[in-house]
PALO-242161 format. One line per 8 residues: number of its first residue (from 1); their letters; for each residue x, y, z of N, C-alpha, C. Coordinates in steps of 0.2 Angstrom, whole numbers, padded with zeros to 4 digits. Each point is the difference from the previous one (the first is absolute). Layout:
N
NUM	a	X Y Z X Y Z X Y Z ~ ...
END
This chain:
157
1	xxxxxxxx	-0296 0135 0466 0006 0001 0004 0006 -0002 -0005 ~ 0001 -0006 -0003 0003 -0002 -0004 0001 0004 -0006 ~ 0001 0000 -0006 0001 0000 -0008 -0006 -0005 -0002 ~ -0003 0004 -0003 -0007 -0009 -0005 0005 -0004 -0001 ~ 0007 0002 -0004 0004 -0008 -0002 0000 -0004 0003 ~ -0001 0002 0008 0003 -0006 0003 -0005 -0004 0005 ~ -0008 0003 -0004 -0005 -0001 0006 -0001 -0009 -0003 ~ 0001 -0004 -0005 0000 -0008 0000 0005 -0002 0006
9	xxxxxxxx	0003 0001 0001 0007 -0001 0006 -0005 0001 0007 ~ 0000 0007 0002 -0003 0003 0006 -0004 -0004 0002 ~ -0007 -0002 -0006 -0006 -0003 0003 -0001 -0007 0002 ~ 0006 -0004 -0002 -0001 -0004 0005 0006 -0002 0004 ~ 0001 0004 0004 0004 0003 0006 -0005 0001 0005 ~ 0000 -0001 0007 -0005 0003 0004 0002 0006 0002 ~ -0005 0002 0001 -0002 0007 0002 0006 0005 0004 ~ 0002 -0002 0006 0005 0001 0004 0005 -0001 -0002
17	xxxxxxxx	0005 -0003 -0005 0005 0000 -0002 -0001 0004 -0006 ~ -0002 0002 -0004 -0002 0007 -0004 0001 0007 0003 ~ -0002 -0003 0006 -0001 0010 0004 0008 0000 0003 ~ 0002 -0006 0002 0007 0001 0002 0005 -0001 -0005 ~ -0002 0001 -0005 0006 0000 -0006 0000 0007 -0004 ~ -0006 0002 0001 0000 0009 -0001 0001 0002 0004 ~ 0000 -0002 0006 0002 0005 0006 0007 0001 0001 ~ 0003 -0006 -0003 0009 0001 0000 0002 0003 -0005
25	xxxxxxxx	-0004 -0003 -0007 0001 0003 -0005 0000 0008 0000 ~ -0004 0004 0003 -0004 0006 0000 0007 0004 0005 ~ 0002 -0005 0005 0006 0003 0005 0006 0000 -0003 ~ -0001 -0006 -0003 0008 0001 -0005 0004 0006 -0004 ~ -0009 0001 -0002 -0001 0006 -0005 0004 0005 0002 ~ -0005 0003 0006 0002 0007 0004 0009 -0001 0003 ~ -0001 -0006 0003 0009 0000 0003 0004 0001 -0007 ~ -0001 -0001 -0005 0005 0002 -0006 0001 0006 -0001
33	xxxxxxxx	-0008 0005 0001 0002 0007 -0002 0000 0001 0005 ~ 0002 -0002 0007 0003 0003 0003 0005 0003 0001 ~ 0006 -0008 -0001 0005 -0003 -0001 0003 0007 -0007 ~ -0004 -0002 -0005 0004 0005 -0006 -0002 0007 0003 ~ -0004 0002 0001 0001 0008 0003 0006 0000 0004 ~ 0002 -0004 0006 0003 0001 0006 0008 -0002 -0005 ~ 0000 -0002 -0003 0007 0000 -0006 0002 0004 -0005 ~ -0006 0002 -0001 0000 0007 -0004 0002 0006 0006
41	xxxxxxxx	-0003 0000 0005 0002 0006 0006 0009 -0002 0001 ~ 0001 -0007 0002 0006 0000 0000 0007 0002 -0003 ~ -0002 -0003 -0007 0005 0001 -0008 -0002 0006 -0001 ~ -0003 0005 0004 -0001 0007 -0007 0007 0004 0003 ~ 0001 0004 -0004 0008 0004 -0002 0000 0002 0007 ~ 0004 0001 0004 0002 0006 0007 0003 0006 -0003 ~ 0000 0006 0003 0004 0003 0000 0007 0000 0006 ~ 0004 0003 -0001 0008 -0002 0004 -0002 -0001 0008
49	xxxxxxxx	-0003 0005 0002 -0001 0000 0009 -0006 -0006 0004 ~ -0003 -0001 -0006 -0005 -0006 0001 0005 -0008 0000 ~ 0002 0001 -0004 0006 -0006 0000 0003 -0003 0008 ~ -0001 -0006 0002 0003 -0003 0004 0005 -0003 -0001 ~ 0006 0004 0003 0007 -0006 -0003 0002 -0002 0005 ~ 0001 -0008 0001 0002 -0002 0009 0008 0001 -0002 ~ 0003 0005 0010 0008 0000 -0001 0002 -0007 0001 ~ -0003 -0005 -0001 0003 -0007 0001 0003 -0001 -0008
57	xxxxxxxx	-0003 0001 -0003 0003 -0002 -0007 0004 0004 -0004 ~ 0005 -0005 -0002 0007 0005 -0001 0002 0003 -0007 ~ 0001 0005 0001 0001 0006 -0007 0005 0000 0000 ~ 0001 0002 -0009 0005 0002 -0001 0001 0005 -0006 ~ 0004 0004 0004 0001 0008 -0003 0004 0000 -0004 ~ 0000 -0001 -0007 0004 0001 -0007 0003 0010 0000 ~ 0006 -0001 0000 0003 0008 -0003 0005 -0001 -0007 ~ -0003 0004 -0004 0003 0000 -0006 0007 0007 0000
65	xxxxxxxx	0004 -0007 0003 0010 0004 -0004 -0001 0002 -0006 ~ -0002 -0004 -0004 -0001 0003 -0006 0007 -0006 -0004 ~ 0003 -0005 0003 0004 -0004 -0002 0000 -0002 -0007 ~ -0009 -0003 -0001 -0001 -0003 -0006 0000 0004 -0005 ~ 0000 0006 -0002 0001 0005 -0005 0006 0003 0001 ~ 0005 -0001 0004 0007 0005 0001 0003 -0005 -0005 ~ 0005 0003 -0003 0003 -0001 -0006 0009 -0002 0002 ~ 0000 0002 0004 0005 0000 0006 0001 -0008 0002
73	xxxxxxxx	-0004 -0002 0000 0001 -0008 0006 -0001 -0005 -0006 ~ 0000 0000 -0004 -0002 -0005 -0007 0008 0000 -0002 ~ 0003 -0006 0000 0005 -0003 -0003 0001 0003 -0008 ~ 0004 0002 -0001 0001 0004 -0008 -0003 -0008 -0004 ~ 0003 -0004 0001 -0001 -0005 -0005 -0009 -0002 -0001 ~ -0005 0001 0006 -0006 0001 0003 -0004 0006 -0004 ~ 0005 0004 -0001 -0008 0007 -0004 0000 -0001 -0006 ~ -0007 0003 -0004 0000 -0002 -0004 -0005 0005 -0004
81	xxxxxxxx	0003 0005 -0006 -0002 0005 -0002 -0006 -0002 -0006 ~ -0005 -0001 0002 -0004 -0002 -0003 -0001 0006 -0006 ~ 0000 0006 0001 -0002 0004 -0004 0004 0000 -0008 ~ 0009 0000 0004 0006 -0002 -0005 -0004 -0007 -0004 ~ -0004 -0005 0000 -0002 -0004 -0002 -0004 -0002 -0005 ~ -0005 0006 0003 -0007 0000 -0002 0002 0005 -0005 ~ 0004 0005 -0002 0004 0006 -0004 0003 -0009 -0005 ~ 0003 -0001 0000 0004 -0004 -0003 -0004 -0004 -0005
89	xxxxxxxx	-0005 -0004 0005 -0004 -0005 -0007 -0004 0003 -0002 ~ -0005 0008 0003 -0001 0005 -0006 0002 0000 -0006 ~ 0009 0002 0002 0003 0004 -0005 0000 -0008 -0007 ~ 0002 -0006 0003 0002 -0006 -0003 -0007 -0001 -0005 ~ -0007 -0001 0005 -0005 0000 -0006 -0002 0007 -0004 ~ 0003 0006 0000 0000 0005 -0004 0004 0000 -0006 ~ 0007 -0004 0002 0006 -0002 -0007 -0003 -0005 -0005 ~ -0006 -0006 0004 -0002 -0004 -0002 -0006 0002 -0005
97	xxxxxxxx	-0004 0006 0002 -0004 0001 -0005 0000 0004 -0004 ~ 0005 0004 0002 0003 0004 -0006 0003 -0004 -0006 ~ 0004 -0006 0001 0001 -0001 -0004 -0005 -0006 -0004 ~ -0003 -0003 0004 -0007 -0001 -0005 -0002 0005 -0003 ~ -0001 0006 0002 -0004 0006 -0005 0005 0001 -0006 ~ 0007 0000 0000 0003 -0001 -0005 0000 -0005 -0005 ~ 0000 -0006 0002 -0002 -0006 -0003 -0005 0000 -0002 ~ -0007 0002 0002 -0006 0000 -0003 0000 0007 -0006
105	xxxxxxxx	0003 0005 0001 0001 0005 -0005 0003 -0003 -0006 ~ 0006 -0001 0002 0002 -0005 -0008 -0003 -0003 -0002 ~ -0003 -0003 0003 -0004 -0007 -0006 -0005 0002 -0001 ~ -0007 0007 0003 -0003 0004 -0002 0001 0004 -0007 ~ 0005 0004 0002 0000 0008 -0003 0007 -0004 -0004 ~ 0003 -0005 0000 0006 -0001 -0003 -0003 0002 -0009 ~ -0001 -0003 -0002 -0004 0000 -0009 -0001 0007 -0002 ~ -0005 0002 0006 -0002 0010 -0002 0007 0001 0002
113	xxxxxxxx	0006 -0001 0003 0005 0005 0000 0004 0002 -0007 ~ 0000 -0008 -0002 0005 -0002 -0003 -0002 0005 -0009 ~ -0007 0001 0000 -0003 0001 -0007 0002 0008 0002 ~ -0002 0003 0008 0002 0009 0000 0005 -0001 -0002 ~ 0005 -0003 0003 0008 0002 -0001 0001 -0002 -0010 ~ -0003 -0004 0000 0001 0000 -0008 -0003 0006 -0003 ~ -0006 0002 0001 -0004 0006 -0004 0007 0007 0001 ~ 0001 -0001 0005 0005 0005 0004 0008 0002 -0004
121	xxxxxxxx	0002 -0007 0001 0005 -0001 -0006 0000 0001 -0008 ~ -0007 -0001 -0002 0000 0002 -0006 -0001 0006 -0002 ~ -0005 0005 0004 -0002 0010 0001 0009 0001 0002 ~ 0003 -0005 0003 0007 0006 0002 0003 -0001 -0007 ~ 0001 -0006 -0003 0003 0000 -0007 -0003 0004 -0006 ~ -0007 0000 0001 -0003 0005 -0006 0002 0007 0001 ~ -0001 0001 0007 0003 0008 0003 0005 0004 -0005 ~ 0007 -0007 0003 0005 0001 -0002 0003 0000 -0007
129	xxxxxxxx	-0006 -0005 -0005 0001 0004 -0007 -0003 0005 -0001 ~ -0005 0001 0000 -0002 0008 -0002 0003 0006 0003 ~ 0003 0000 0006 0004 0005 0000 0007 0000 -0003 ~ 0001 -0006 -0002 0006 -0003 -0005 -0004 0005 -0007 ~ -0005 -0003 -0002 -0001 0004 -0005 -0003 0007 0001 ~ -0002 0003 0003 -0001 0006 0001 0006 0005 0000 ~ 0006 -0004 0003 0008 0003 -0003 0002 0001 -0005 ~ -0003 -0005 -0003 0002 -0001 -0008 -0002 0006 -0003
137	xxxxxxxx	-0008 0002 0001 -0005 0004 -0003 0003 0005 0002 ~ 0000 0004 0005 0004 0005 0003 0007 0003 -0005 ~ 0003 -0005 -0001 0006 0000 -0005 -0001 0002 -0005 ~ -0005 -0004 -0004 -0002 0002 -0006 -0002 0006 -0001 ~ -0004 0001 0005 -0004 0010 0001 0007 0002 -0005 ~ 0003 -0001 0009 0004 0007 -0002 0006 -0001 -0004 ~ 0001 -0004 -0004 0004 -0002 -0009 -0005 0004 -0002 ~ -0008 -0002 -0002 -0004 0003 -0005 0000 0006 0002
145	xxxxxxxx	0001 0004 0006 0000 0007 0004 0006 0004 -0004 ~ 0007 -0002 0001 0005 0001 -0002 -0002 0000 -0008 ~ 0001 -0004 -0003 -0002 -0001 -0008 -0004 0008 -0002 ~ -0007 -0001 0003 -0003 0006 -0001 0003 0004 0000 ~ 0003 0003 0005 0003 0006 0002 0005 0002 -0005 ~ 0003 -0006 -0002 0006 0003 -0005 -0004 0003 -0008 ~ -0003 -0006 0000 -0007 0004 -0008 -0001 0006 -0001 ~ -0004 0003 0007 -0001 0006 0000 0004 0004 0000
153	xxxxx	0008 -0001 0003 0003 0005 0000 0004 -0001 -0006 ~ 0000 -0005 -0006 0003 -0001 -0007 -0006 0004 -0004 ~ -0006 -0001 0002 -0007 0004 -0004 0000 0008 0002 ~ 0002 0003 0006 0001 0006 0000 0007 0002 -0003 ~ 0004 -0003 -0003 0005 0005 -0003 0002 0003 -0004
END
């Protein structure tokens, strides 16, 4: 009847009081699932027309004016342009890391600049000599051209 665990208990109980403690036991059982079934039949979902609603109990019928979103009835000092806002401290942390990026470029790239603009400096000044000499040379030609030219026409005469 019992569980063996609890047959050193049971056995010395008499007889009659063991059969009426499973008998209640055994009734308790079944009234429970009764009980949970008949609350499960209760509690399960209705749909709309199965619904019992008593007209003693008082409703109330909410209609949306539309008041809380009307832009109209908000005290001007009351609204509040969030988006004007949310635009702004974008823009504020993008001036912010812009000029980190700035910041971290110089002190990156400052050294490799400074060495191009030198390298740069120096190709513009070498440029500017040799086509400083290159003028020269040009000149020269055309002296030694001229020169030539009178030779020839002193050797053909």
């Amino acid at each position: 009847m019992f569980h063996s665990d609890y047959k050193h208990i049971t056995d010395r109980l008499p007889d009659s009081l063991v059969k009426r403690a499973y008998q209640e036991v055994y009734e308790n059982s079944l009234n429970r699932k009764h009980k949970s079934m008949a609350q499960t039949k209760l509690l399960r979902p209705r749909s709309w027309p199965e619904c019992n609603v008593s007209p003693a109990l008082p409703t109330i019928h909410v209609v949306d004016s539309g008041s809380q979103t009307n832009d109209t009835t908000w005290p001007e000092a009351l609204k509040h342009d969030y988006e004007k806002e949310n635009n702004c401290r974008v823009m504020n942390e993008l001036k912010v890391l812009s000029q980190h990026l700035v910041d971290y470029n110089k002190r990156t790239f400052g050294k490799f600049m400074e060495d191009i603009e030198k390298d740069y400096r120096e190709q513009v000044t070498t440029n500017k000599k040799m086509r400083y000499e290159i003028k020269n040379l040009k000149m020269q030609l055309l002296e030694v051209e001229k020169e030539l030219a009178s030779m020839k026409s002193n050797s053909s005469h």
